[in-house]
C-alpha positions in Angstrom: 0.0 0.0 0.0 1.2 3.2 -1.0 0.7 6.8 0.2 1.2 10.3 -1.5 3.4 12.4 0.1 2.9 16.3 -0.1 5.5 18.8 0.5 3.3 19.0 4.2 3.4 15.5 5.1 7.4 15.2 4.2 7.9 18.4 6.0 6.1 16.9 9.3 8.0 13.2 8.7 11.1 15.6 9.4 10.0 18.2 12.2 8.4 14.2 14.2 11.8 12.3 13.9 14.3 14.9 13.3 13.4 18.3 13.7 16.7 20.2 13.8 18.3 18.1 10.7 17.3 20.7 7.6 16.3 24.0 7.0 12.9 24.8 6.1 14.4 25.5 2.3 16.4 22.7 2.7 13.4 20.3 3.3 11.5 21.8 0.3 14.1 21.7 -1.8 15.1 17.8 -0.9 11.6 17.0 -1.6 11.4 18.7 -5.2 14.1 16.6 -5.8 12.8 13.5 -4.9 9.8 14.5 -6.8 11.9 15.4 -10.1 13.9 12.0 -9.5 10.5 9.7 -9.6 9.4 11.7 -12.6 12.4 11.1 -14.5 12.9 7.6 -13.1 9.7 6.2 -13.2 10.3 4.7 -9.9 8.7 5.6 -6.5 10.7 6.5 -3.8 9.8 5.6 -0.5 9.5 8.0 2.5 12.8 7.2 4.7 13.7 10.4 6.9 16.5 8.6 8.6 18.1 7.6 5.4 17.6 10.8 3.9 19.6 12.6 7.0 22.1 10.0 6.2 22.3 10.3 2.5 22.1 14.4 2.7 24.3 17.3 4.7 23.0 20.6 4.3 25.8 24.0 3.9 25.5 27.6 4.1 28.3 27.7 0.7 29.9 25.2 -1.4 32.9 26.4 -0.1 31.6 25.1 3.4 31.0 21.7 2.0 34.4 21.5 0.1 35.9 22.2 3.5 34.2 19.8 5.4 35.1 17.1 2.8 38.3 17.9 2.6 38.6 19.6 -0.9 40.9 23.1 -1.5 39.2 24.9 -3.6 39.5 29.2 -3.8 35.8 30.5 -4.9 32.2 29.4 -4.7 32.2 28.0 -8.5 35.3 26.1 -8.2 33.4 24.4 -4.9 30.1 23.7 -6.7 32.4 22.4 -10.1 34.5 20.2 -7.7 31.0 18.9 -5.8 29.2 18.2 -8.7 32.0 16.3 -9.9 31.7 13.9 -6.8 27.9 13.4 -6.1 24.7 15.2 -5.8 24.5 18.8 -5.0 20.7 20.5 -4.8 21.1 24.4 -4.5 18.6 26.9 -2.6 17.7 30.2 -1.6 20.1 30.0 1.7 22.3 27.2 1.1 22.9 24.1 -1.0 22.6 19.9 0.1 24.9 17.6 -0.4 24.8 13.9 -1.6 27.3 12.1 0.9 29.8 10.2 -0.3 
């Protein structure tokens, strides 16, 4: 049995189990995503909020991300080339999430 998920019902999945773990942009953005994925997939994803905090880590910059993964890079696009050359990188108003790898 399947459900549809809203942007409101994957927003509350997140504030029940982990409330601190995105932004609000983050969250919305996450879910467009996942969204955008099925559609080009064909394939339903299932709703997994603890998977999804382990698969994603939200960052104020690229540059924050590339520092946190160990990458020196000099500017903002050199970050975002260098992420997207390594995973999955979702920007937003605020802030982009990263794929882990």
């Amino acid at each position: 049995m399947k459900q549809t998920i809203t942007l409101w019902h994957f927003r509350n999945a997140f504030n029940e189990l982990r409330p601190n773990q995105f932004s609000y942009e983050a969250i919305k953005a996450l879910f467009n995503h996942l969204e955008e994925l099925e559609e080009d997939t064909g394939t339903e994803i299932e709703l997994d909020v603890i998977a999804l905090c382990c698969d994603w880590s939200e960052f104020t910059s690229a540059l924050n991300a590339c520092s946190a993964w160990g990458f020196n890079v000099q500017d903002e696009n050199e970050a975002l080339e260098k992420l997207r050359d390594n995973t999955t990188v979702i920007q937003f108003d605020g802030g982009i999430l990263v794929q882990d790898f």
